[in-house]
N, C-alpha and C positions, 0 to 999 in steps of 0.2 A: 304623651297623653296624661292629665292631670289627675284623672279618675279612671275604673276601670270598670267594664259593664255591670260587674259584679256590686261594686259601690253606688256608680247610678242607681242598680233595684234598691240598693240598703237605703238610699236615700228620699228616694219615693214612696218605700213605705212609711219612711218616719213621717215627710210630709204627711201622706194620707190620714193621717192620724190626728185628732183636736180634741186635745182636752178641757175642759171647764173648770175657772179657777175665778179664786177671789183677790190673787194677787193683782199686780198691776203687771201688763201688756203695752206691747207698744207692736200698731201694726205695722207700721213700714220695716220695722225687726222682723216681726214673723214674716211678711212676705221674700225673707231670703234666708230663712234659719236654715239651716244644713246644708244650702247653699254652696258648693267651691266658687268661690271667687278667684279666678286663673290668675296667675302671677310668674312670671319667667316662662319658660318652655314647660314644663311639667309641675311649678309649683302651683299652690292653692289653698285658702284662708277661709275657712269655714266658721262660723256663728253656730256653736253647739247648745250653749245656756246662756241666760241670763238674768241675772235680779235686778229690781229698781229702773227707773226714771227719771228724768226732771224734778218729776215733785221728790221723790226720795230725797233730794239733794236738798231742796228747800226745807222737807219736813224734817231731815235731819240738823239743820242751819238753826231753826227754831226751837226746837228742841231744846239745842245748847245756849240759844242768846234767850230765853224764858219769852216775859209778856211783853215787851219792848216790839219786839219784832212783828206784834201784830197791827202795827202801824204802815208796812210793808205794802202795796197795794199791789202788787207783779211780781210774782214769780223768778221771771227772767230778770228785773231789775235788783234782787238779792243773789240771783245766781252771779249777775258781772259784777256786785260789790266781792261778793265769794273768791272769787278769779283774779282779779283785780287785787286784794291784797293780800292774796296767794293763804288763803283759808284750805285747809288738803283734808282734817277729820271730814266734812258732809258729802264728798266726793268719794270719799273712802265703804259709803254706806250700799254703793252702786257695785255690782263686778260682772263680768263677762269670760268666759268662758269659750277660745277657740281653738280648732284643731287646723293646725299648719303645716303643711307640705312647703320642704326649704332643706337648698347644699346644706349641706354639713359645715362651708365656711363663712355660711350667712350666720347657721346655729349656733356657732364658735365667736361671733362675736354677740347675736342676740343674747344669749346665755348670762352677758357681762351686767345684764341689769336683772338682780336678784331682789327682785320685789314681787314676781309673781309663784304660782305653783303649776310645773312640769313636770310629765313624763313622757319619755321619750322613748319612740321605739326603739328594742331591743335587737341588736344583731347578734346579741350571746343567743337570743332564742332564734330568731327568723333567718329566712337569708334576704336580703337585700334585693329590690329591681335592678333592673338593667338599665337606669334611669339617670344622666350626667347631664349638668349644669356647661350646655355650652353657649358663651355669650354671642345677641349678637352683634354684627359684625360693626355698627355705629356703637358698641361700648366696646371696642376693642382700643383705649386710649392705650398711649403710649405712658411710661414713668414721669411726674411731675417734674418738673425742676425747682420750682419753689418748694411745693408741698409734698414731702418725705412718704405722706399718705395717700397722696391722691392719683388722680387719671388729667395726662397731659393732651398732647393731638391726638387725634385718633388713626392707627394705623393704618394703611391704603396698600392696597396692588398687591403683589408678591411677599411681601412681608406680614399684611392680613391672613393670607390664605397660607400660607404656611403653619401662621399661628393653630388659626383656624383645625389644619389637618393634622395637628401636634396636637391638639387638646380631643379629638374625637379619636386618635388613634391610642395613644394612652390609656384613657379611657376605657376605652372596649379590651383592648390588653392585656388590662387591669382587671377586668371583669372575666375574661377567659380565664385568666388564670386562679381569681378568686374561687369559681367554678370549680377549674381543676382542684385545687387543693380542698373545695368542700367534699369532692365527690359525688356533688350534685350542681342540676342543671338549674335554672331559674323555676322552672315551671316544678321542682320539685323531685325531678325522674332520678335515679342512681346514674352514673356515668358507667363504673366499671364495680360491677359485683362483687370482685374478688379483692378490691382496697377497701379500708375503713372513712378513709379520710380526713382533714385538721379539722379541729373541733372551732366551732363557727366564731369563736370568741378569739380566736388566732386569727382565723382567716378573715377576717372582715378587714384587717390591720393593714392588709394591700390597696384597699382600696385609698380612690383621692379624694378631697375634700371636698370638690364639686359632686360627688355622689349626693342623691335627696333623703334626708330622713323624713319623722315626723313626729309630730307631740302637738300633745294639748298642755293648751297654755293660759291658765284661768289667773286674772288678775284685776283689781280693784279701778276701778275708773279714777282714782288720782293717779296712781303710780300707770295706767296705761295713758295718760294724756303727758306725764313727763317723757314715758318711754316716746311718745309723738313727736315730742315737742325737740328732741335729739334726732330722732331719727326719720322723720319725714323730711328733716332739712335739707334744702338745698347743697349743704356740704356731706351731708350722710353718704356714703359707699352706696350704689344706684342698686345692687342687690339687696340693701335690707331697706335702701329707701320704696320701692316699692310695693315692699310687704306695707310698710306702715300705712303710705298713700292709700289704699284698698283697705286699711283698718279706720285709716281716719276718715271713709265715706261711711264705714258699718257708724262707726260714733255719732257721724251726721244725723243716719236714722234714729237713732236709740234715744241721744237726750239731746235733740236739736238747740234747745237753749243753751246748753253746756256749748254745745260744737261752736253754736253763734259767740259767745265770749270767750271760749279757749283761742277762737280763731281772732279775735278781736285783740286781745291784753297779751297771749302766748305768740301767737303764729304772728302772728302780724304786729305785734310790738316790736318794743326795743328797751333792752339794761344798758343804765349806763353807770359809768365807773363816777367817784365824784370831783375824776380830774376830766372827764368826758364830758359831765353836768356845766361844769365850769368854763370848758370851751365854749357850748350852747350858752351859756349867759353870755360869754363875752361876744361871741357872734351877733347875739340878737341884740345887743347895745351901740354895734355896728363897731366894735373894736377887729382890725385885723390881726388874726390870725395864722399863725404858721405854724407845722410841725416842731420846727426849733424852739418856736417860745410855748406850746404846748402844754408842754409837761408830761408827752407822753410818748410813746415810744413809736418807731415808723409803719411797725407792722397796728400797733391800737387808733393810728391817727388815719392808716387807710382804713380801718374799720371804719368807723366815727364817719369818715368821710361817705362812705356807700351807705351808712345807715340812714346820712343825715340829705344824699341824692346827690351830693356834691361832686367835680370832676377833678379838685385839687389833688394833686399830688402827695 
């Protein structure tokens, strides 16, 4: 369960509550602020704050290009010149502010993009749910053979459910025993009166890295559309690509214009190298091509190839 009854009331009360302001608002944001947005088995991406808009972006664009820019007649049409040639201070004037439930080996890799501000909950102070990341059974791929990092066919029959019973048995193992050595239960209770117990900053050490933490994780709307722009991808690990997917529909609501050209020039573009540029000129001149006479290497010329729709080898 993502949330716990105790959080739903916290939650509703906040909803219940509206305040009057002269800032700017955006309502399709407030209609899901506090919101869990559900992700895996028990994670969840919550919208706690936020500052700025669309126009923030622009008012901040103009600002810096002075009286030039009042020649501009669209909004939107300065946000895709923005994006387009990859302008990050006006984006930067924007930030958001969320609270995410996620493994410990999602966190372990989220963590590697240090551009926003977290804090995480503490297992020196708390103890821990009873709460483990078990995949399922259509991402139980097998080890790549090409790609060192990735997920091959997906495991079937006997060999699934083994997995399967090996990752929830662990698990819970893992969790009895963390218990035992706190000397306390989940809900809190003493086990055995007469022991003290390991002190929670030891004990947490047993656990595995599919266990769920959480933190809030407030960061600026350029550095949260790079962090997208990695990690919604189709190549991204499917555990922290589908935190992003459920962040990249909050962005949707919040600066729709932003979303429309992020999605336009980021997500849906293409960089190319300028032995990659060169291919495409000679292609379009209708000069044949081959990986050999390229100039590029087998694994950048399958790229090139799948960017460019192509079935060549």
């Amino acid at each position: 369960m993502p949330i716990t009854p105790e959080q739903r009331d916290e939650i509703d009360r906040l909803r219940a509550v509206t305040a009057t302001t002269r800032r700017a608002t955006v309502p399709a944001l407030e209609e899901i602020l506090y919101q869990p947005l559900e992700v895996l088995d028990h994670g969840f991406v919550r919208v706690i704050d936020y500052m700025g808009d669309d126009s923030a972006v622009v008012q901040a664009a103009r600002v810096s290009y002075g009286k030039g820019t009042k020649k501009v007649s669209e909004d939107s049409g300065l946000i895709k010149y923005l994006m387009r040639h990859r302008h990050s201070t006006p984006f930067e004037m924007c930030e958001i502010k969320f609270h995410v439930k996620l493994p410990i080996f999602v966190a372990r890799q989220w963590i590697r993009h240090r551009t926003a501000n977290v804090n995480e909950y503490s297992a020196r102070y708390s103890i821990l749910d009873r709460e483990f990341y078990v995949p399922a059974p259509e991402q139980l791929g097998a080890q790549a053979v090409v790609n060192r990092q990735g997920r091959g066919d997906v495991l079937e029959g006997e060999e699934a459910a083994n997995v399967m019973r090996l990752l929830r048995e662990d698990s819970e193992r893992a969790y009895s025993h963390y218990e035992e050595m706190l000397n306390h239960r989940e809900d809190g209770s003493v086990i055995d009166p007469t022991r003290q117990g390991l002190a929670r900053e030891l004990a947490r050490m047993n656990l595995s890295l599919n266990y769920y933490t959480q933190w809030y994780w407030k960061v600026d709307l350029h550095n949260l559309l790079h962090f997208l722009s990695l990690r919604a991808d189709a190549h991204a690990q499917y555990e922290i690509r589908v935190y992003a997917d459920a962040m990249l529909d909050v962005v949707k609501r919040w600066v729709p214009a932003v979303f429309e050209s992020f999605t336009e020039y980021r997500m849906g573009g293409a960089h190319l190298s300028r032995t990659g540029l060169d291919v495409v000129k000679r292609l379009l001149a209708g000069e044949p091509v081959t990986q050999e006479t390229s100039g590029l290497s087998k694994r950048e010329w399958r790229e090139l190839m799948d960017q460019l729709g192509r079935t060549e080898a």
